[in-house]
mmCIF file of the N, C-alpha and C atoms, coordinates in Angstrom:
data_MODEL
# 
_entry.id   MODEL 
# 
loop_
_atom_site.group_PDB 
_atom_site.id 
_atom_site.type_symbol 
_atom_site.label_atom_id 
_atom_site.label_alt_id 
_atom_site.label_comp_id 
_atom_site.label_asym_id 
_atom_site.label_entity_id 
_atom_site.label_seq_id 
_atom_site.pdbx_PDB_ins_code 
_atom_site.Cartn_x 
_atom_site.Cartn_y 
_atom_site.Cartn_z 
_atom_site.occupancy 
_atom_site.B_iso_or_equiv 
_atom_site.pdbx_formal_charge 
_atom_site.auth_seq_id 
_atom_site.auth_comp_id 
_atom_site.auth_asym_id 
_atom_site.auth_atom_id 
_atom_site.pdbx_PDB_model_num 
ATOM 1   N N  . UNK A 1 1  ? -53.199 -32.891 2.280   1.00 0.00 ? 1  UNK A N  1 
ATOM 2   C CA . UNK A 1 1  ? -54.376 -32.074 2.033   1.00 0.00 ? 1  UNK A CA 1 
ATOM 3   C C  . UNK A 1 1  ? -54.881 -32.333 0.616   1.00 0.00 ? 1  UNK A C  1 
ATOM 4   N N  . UNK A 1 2  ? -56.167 -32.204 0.209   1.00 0.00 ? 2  UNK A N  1 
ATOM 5   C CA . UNK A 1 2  ? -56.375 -32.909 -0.694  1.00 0.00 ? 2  UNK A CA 1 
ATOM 6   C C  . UNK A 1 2  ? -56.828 -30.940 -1.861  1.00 0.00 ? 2  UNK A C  1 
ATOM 7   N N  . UNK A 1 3  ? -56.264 -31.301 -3.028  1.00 0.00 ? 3  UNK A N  1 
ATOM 8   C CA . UNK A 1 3  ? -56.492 -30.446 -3.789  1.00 0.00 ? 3  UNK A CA 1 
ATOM 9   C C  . UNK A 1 3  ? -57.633 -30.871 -4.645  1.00 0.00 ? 3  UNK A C  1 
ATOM 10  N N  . UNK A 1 4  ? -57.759 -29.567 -5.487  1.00 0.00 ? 4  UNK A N  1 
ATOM 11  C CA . UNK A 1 4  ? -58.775 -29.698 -6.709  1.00 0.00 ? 4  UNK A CA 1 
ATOM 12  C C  . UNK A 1 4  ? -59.379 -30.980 -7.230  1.00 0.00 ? 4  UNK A C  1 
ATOM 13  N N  . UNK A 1 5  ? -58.376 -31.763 -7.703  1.00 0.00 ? 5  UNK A N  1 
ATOM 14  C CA . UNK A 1 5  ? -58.463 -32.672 -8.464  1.00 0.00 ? 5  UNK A CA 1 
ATOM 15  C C  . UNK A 1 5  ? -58.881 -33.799 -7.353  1.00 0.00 ? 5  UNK A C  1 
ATOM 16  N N  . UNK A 1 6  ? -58.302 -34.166 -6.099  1.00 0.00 ? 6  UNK A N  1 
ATOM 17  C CA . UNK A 1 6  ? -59.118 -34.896 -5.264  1.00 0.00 ? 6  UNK A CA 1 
ATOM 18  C C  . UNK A 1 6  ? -60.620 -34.717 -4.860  1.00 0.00 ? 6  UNK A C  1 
ATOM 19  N N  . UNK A 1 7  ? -60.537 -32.852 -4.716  1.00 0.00 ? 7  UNK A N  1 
ATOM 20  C CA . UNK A 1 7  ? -62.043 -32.618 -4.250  1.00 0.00 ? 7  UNK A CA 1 
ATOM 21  C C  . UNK A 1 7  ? -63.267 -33.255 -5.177  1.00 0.00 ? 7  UNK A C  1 
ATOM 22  N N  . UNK A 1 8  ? -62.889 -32.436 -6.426  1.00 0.00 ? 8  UNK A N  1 
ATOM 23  C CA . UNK A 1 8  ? -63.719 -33.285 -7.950  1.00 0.00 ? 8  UNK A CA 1 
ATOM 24  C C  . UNK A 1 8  ? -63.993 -34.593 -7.847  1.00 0.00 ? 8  UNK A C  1 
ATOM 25  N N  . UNK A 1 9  ? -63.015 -35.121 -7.892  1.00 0.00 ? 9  UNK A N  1 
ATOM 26  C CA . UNK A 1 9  ? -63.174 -36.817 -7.657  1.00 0.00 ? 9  UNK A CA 1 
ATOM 27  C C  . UNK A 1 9  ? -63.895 -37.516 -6.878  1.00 0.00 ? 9  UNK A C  1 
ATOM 28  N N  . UNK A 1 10 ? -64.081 -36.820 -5.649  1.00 0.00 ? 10 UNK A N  1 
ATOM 29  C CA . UNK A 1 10 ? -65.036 -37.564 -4.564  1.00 0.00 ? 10 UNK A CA 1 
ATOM 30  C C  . UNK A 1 10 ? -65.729 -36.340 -4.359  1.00 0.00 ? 10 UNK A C  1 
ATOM 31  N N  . UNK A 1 11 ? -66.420 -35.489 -4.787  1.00 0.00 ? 11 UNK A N  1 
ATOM 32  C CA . UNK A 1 11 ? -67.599 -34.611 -4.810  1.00 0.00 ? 11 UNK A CA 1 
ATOM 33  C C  . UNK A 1 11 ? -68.638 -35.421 -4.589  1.00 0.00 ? 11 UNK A C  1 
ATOM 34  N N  . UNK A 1 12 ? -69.229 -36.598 -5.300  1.00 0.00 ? 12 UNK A N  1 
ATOM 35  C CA . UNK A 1 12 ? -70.928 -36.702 -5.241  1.00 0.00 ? 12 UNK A CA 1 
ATOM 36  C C  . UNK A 1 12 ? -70.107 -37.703 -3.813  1.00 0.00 ? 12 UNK A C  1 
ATOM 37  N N  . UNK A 1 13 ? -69.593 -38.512 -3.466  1.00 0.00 ? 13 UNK A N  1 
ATOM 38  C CA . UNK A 1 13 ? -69.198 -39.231 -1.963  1.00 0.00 ? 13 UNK A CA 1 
ATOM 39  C C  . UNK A 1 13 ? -69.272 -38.300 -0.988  1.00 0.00 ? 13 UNK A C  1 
ATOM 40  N N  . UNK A 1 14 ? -68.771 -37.292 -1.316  1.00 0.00 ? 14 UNK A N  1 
ATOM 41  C CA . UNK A 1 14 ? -68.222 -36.033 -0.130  1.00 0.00 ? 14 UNK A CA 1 
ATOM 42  C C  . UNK A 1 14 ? -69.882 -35.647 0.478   1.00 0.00 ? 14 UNK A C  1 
ATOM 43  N N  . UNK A 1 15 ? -70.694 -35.627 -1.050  1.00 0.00 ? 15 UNK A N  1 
ATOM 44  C CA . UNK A 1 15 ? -72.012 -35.085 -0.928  1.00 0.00 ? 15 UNK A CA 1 
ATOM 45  C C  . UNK A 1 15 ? -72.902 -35.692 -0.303  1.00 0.00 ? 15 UNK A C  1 
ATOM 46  N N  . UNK A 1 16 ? -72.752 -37.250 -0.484  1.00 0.00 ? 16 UNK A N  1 
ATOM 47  C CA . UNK A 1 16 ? -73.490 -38.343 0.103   1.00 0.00 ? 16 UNK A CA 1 
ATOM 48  C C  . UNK A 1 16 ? -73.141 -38.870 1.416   1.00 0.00 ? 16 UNK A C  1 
ATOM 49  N N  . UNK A 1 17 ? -72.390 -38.106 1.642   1.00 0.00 ? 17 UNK A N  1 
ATOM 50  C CA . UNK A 1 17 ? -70.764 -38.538 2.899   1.00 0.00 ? 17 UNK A CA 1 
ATOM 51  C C  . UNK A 1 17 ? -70.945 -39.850 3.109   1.00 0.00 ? 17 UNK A C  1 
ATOM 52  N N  . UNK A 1 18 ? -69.849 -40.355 2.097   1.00 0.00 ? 18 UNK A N  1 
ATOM 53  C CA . UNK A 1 18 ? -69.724 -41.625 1.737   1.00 0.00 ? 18 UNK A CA 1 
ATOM 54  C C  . UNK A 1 18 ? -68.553 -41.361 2.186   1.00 0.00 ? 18 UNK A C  1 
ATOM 55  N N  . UNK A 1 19 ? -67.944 -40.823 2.898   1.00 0.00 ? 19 UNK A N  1 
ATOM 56  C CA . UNK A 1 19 ? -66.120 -40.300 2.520   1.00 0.00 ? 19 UNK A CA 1 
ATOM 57  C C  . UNK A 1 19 ? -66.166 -40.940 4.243   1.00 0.00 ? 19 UNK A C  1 
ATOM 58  N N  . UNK A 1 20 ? -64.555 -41.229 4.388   1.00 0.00 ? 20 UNK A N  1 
ATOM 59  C CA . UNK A 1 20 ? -64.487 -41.684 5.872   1.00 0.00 ? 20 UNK A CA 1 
ATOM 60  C C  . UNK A 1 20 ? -63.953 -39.895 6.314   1.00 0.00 ? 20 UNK A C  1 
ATOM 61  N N  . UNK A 1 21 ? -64.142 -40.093 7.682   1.00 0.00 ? 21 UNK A N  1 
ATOM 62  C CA . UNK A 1 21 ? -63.893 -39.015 8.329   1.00 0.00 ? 21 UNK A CA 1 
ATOM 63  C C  . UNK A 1 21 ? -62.257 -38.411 7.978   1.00 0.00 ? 21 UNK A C  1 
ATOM 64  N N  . UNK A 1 22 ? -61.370 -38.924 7.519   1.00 0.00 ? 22 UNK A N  1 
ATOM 65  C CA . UNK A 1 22 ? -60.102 -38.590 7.429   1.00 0.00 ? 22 UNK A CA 1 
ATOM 66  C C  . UNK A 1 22 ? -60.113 -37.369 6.146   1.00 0.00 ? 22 UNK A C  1 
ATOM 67  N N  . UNK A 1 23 ? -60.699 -38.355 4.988   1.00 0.00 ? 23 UNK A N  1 
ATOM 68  C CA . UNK A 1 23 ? -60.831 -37.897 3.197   1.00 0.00 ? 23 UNK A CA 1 
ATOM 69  C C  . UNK A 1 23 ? -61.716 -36.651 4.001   1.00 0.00 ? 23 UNK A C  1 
ATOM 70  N N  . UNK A 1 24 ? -62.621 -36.643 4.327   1.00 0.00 ? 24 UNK A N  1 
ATOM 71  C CA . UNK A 1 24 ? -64.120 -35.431 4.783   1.00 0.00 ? 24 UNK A CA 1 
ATOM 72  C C  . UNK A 1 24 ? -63.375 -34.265 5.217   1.00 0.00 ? 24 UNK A C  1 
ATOM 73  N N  . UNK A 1 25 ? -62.565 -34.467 6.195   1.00 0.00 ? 25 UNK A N  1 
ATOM 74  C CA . UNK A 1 25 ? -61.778 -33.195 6.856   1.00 0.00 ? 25 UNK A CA 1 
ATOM 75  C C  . UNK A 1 25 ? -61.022 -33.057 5.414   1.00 0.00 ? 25 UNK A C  1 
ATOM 76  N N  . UNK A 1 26 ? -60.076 -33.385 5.129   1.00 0.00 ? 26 UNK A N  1 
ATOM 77  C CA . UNK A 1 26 ? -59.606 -33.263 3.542   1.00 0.00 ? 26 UNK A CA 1 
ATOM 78  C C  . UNK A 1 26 ? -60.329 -32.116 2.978   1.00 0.00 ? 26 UNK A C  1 
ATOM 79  N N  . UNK A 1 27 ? -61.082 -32.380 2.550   1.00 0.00 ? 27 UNK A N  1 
ATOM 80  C CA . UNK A 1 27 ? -61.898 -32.018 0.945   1.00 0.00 ? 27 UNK A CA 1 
ATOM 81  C C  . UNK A 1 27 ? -62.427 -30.618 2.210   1.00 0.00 ? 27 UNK A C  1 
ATOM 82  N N  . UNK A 1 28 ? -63.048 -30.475 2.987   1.00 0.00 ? 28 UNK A N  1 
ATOM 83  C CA . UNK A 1 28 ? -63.686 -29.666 4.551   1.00 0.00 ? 28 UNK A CA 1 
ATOM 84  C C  . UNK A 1 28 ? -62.009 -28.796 4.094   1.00 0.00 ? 28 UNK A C  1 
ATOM 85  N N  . UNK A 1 29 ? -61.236 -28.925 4.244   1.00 0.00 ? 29 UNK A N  1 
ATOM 86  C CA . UNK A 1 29 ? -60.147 -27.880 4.309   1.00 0.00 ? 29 UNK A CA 1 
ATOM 87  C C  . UNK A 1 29 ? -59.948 -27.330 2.622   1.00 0.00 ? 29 UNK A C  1 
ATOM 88  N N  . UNK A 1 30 ? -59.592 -28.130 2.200   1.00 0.00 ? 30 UNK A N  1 
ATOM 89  C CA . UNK A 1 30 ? -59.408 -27.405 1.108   1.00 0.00 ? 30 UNK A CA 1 
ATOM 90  C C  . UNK A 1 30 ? -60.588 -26.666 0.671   1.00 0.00 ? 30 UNK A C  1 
ATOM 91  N N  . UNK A 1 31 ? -61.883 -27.513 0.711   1.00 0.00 ? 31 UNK A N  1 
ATOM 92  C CA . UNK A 1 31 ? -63.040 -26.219 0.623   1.00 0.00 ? 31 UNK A CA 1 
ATOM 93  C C  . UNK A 1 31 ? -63.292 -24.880 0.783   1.00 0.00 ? 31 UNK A C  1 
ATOM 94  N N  . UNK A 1 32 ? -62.820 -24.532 2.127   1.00 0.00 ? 32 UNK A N  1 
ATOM 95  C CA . UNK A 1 32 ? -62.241 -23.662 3.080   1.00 0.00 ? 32 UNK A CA 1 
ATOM 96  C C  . UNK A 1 32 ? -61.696 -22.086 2.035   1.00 0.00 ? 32 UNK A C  1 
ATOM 97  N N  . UNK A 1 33 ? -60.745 -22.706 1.291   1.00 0.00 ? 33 UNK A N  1 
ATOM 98  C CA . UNK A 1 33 ? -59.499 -21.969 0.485   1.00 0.00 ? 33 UNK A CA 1 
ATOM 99  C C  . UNK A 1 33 ? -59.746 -21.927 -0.972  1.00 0.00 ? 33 UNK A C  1 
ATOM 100 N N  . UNK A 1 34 ? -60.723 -22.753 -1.210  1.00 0.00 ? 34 UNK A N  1 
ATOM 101 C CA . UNK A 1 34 ? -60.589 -22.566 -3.083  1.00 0.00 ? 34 UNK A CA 1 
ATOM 102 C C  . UNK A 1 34 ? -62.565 -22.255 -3.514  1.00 0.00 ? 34 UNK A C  1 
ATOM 103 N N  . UNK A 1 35 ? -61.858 -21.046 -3.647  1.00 0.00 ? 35 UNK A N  1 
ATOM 104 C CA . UNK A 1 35 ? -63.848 -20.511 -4.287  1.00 0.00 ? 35 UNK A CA 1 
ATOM 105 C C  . UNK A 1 35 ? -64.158 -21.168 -5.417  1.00 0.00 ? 35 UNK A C  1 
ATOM 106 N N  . UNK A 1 36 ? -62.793 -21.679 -6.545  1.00 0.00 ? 36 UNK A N  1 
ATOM 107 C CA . UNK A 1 36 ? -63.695 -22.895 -7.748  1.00 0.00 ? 36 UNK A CA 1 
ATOM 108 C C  . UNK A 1 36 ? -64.300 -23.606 -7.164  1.00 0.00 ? 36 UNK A C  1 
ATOM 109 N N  . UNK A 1 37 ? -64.041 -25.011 -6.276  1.00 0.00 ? 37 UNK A N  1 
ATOM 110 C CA . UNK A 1 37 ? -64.358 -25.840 -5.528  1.00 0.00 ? 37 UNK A CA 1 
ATOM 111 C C  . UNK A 1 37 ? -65.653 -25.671 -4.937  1.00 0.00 ? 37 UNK A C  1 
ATOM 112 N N  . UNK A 1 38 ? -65.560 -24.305 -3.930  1.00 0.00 ? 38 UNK A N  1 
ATOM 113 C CA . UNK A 1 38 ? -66.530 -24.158 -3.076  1.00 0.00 ? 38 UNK A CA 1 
ATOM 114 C C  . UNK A 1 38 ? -68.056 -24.054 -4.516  1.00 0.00 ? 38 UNK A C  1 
ATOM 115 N N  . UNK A 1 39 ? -68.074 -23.392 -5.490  1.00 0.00 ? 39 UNK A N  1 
ATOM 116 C CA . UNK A 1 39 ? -68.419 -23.079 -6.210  1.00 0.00 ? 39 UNK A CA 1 
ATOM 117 C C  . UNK A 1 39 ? -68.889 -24.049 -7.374  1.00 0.00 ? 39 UNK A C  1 
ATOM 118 N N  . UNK A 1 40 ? -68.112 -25.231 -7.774  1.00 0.00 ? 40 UNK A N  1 
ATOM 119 C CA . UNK A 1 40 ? -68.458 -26.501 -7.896  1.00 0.00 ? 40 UNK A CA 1 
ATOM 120 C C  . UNK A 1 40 ? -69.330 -27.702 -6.859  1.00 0.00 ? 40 UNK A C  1 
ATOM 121 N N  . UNK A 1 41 ? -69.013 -27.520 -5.469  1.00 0.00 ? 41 UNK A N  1 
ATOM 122 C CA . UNK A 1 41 ? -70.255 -27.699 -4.485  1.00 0.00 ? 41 UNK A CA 1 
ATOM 123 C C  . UNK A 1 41 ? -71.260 -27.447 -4.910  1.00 0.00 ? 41 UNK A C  1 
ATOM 124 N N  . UNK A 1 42 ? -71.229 -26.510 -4.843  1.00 0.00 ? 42 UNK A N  1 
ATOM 125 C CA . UNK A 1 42 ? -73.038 -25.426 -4.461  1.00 0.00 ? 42 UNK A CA 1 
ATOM 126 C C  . UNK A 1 42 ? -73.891 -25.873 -5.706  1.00 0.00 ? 42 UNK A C  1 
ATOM 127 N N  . UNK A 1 43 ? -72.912 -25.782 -7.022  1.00 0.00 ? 43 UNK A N  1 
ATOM 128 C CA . UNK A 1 43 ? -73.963 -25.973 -8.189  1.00 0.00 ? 43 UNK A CA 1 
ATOM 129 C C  . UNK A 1 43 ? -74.650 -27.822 -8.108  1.00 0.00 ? 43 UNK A C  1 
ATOM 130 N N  . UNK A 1 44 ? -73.446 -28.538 -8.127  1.00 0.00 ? 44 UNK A N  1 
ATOM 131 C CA . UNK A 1 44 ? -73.814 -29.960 -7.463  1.00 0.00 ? 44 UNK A CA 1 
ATOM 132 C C  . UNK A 1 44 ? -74.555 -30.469 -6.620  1.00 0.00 ? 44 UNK A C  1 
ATOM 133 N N  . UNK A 1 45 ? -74.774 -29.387 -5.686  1.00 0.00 ? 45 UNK A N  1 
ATOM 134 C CA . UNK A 1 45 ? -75.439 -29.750 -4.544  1.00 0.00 ? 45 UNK A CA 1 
ATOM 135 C C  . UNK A 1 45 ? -77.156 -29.033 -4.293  1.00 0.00 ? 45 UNK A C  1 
ATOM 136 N N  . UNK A 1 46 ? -76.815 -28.304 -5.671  1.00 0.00 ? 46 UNK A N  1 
ATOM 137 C CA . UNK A 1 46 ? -78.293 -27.667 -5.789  1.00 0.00 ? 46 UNK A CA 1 
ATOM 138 C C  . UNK A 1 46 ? -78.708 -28.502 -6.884  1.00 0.00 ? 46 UNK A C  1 
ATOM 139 N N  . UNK A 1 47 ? -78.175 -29.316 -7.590  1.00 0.00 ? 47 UNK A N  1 
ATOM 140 C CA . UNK A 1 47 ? -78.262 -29.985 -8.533  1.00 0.00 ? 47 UNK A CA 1 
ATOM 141 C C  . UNK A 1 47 ? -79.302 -30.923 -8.505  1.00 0.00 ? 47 UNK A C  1 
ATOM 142 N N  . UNK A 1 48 ? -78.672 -31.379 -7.679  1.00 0.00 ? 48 UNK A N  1 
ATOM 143 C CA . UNK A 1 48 ? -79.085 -32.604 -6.572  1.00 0.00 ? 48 UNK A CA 1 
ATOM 144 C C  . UNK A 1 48 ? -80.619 -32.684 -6.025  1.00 0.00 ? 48 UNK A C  1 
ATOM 145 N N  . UNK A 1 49 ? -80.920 -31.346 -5.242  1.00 0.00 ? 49 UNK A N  1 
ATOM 146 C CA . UNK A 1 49 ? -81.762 -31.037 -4.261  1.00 0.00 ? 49 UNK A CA 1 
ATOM 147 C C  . UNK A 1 49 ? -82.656 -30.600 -5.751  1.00 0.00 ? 49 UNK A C  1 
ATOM 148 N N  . UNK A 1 50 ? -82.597 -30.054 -6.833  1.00 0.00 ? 50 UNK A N  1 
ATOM 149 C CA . UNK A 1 50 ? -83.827 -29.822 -7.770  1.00 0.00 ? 50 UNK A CA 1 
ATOM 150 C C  . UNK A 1 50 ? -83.712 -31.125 -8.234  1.00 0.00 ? 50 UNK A C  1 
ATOM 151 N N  . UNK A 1 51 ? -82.956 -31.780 -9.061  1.00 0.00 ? 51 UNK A N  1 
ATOM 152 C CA . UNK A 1 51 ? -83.611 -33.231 -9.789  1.00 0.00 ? 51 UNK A CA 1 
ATOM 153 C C  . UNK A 1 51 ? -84.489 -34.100 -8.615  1.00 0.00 ? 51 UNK A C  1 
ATOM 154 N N  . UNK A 1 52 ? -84.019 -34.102 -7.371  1.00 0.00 ? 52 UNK A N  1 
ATOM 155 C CA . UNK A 1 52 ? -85.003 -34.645 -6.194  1.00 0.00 ? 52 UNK A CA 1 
ATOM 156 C C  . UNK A 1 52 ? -86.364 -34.569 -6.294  1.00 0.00 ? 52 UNK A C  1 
ATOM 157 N N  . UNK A 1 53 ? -86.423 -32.633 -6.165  1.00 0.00 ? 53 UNK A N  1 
ATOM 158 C CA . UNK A 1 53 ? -87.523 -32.040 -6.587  1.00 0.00 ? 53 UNK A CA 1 
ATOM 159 C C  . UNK A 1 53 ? -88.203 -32.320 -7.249  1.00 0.00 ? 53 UNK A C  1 
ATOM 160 N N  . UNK A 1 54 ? -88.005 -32.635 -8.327  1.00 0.00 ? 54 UNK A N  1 
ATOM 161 C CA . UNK A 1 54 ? -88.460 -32.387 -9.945  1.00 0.00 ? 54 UNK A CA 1 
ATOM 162 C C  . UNK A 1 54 ? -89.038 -33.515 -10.147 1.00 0.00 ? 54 UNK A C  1 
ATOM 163 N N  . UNK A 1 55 ? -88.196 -35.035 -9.580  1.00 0.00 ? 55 UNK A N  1 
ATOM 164 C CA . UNK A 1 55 ? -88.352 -36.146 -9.913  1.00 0.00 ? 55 UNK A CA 1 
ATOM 165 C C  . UNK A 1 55 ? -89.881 -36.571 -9.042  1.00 0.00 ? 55 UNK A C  1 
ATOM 166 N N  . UNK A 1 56 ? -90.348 -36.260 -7.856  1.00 0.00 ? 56 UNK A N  1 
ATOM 167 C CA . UNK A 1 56 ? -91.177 -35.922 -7.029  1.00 0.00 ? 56 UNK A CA 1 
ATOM 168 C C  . UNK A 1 56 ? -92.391 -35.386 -7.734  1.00 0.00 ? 56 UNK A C  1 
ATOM 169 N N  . UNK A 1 57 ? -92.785 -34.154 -8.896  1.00 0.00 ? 57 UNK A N  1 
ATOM 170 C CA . UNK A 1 57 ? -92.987 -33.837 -8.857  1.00 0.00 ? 57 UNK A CA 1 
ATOM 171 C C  . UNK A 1 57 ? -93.728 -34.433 -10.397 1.00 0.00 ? 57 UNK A C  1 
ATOM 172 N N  . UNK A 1 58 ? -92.862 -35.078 -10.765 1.00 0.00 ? 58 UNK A N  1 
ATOM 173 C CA . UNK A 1 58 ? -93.009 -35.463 -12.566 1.00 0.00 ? 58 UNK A CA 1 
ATOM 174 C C  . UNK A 1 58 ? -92.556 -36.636 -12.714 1.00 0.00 ? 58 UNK A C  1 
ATOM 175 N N  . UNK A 1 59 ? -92.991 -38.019 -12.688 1.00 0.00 ? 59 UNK A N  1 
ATOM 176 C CA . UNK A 1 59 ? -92.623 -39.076 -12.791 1.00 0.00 ? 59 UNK A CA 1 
ATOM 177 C C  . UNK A 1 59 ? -91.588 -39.270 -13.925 1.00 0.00 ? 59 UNK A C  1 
ATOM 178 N N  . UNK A 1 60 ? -90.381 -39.925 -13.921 1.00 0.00 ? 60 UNK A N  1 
ATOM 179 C CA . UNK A 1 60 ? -89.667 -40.461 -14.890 1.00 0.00 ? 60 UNK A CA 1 
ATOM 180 C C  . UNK A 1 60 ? -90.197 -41.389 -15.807 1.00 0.00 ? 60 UNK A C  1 
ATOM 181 N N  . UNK A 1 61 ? -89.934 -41.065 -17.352 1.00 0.00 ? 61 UNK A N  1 
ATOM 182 C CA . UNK A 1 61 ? -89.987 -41.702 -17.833 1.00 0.00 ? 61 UNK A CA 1 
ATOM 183 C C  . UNK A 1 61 ? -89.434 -43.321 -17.946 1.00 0.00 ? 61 UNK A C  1 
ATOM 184 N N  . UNK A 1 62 ? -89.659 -44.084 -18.526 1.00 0.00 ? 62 UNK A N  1 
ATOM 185 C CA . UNK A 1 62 ? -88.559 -45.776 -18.542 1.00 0.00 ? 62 UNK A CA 1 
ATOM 186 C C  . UNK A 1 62 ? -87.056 -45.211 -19.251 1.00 0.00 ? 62 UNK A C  1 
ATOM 187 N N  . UNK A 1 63 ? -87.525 -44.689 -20.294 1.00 0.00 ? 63 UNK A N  1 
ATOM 188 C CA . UNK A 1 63 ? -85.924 -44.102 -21.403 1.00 0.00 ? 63 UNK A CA 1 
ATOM 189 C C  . UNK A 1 63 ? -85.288 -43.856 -20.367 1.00 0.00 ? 63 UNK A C  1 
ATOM 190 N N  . UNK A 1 64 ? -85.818 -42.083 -20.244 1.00 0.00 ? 64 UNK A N  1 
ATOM 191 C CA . UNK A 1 64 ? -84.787 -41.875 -19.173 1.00 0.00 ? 64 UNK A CA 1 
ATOM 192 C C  . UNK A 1 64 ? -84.543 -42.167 -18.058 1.00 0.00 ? 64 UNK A C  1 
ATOM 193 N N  . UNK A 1 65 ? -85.224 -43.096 -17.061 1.00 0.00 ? 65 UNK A N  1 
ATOM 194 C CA . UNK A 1 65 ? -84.405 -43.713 -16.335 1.00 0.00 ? 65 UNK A CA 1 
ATOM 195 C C  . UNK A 1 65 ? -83.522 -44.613 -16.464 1.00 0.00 ? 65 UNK A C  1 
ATOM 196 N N  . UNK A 1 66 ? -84.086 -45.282 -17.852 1.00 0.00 ? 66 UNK A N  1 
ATOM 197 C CA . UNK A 1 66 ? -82.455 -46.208 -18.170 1.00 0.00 ? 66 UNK A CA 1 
ATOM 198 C C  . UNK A 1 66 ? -81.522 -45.371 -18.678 1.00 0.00 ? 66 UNK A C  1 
ATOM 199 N N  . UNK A 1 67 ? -81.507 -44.689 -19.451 1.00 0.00 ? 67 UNK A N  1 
ATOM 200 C CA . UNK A 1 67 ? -80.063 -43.556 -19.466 1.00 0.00 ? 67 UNK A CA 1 
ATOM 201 C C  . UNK A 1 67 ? -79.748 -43.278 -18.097 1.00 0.00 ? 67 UNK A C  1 
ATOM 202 N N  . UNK A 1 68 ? -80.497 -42.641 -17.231 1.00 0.00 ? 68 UNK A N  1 
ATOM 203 C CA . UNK A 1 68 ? -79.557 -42.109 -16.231 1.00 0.00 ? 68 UNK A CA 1 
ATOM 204 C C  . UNK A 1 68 ? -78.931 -43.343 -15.347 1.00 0.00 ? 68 UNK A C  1 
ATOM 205 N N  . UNK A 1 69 ? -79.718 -44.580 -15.151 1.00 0.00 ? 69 UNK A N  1 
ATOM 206 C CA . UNK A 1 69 ? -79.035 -46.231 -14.819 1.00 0.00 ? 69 UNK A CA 1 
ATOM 207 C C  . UNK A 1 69 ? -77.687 -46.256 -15.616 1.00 0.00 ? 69 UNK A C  1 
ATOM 208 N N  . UNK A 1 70 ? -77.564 -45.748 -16.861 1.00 0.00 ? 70 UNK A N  1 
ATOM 209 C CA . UNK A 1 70 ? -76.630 -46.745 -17.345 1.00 0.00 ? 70 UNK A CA 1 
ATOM 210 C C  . UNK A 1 70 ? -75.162 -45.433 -17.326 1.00 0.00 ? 70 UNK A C  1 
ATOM 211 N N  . UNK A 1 71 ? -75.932 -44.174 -17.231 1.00 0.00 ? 71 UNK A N  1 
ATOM 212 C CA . UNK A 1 71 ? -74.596 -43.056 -17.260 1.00 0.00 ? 71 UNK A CA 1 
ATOM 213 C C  . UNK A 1 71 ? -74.035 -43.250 -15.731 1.00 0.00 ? 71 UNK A C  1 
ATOM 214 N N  . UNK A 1 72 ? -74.712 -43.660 -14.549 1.00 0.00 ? 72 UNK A N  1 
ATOM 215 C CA . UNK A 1 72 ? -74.006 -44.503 -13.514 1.00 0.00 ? 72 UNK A CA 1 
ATOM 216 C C  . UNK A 1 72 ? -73.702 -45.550 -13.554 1.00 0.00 ? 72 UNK A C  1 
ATOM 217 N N  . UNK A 1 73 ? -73.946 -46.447 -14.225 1.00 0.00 ? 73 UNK A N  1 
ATOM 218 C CA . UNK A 1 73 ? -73.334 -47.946 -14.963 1.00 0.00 ? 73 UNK A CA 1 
ATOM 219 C C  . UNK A 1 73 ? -74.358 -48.437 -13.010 1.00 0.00 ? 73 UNK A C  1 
ATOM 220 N N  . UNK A 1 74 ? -75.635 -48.311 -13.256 1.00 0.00 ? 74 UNK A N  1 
ATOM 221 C CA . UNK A 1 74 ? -76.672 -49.339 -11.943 1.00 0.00 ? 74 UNK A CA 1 
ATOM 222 C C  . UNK A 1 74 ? -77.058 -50.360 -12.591 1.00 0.00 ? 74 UNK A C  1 
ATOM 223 N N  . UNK A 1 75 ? -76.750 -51.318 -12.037 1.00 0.00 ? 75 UNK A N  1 
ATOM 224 C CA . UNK A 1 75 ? -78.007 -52.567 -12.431 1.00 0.00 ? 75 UNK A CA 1 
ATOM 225 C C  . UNK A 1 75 ? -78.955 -52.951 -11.419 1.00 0.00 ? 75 UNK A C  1 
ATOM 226 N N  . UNK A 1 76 ? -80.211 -52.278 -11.789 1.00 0.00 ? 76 UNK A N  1 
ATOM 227 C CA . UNK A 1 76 ? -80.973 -53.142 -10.939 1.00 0.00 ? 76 UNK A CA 1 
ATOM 228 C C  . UNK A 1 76 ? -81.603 -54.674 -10.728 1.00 0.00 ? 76 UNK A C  1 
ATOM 229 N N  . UNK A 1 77 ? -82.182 -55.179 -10.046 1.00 0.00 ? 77 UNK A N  1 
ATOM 230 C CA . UNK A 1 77 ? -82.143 -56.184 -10.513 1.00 0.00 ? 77 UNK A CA 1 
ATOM 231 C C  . UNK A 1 77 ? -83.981 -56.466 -10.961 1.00 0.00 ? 77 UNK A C  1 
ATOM 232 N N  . UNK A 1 78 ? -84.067 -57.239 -11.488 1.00 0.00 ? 78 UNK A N  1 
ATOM 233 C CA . UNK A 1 78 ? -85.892 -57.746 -12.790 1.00 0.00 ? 78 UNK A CA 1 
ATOM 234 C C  . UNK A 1 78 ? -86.914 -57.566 -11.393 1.00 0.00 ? 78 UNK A C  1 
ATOM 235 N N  . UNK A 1 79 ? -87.798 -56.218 -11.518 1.00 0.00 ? 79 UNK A N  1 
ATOM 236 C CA . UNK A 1 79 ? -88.795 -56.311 -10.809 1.00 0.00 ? 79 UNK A CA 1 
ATOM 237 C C  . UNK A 1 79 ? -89.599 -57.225 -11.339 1.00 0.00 ? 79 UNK A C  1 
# 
């Protein structure tokens, strides 16, 4: 069963369900039982759903899209 420290770890995968069905039930159970966790979700996952928003709404700058490229270490490749 996967604890805290697994859930954390694969949070934005879990979110993207990048996770195979085995890890998913995992992180799905322990969810279940730990209100930090569940509670670390929700803020992540609303996180998510406003920068979506936001980004939609207000074009990115170049800066900060290369900061946020490089705090995920993306390379895109030369439009």
């Amino acid at each position: 069963m996967a604890d805290c420290n697994d859930t954390i770890e694969q949070l934005y995968a879990y979110l993207d369900r990048f996770l195979d069905d085995e890890l998913r039930l995992e992180i799905d159970e322990h969810l279940r039982v730990c209100p930090d966790c569940q509670g670390r979700l929700e803020f992540e996952h609303t996180l998510k759903i406003t920068i979506r928003e936001r980004s939609r709404e207000e074009p990115v700058g170049e800066e900060l899209r290369q900061r946020l490229l490089d705090c995920f270490e993306i390379d895109l490749p030369d439009e």
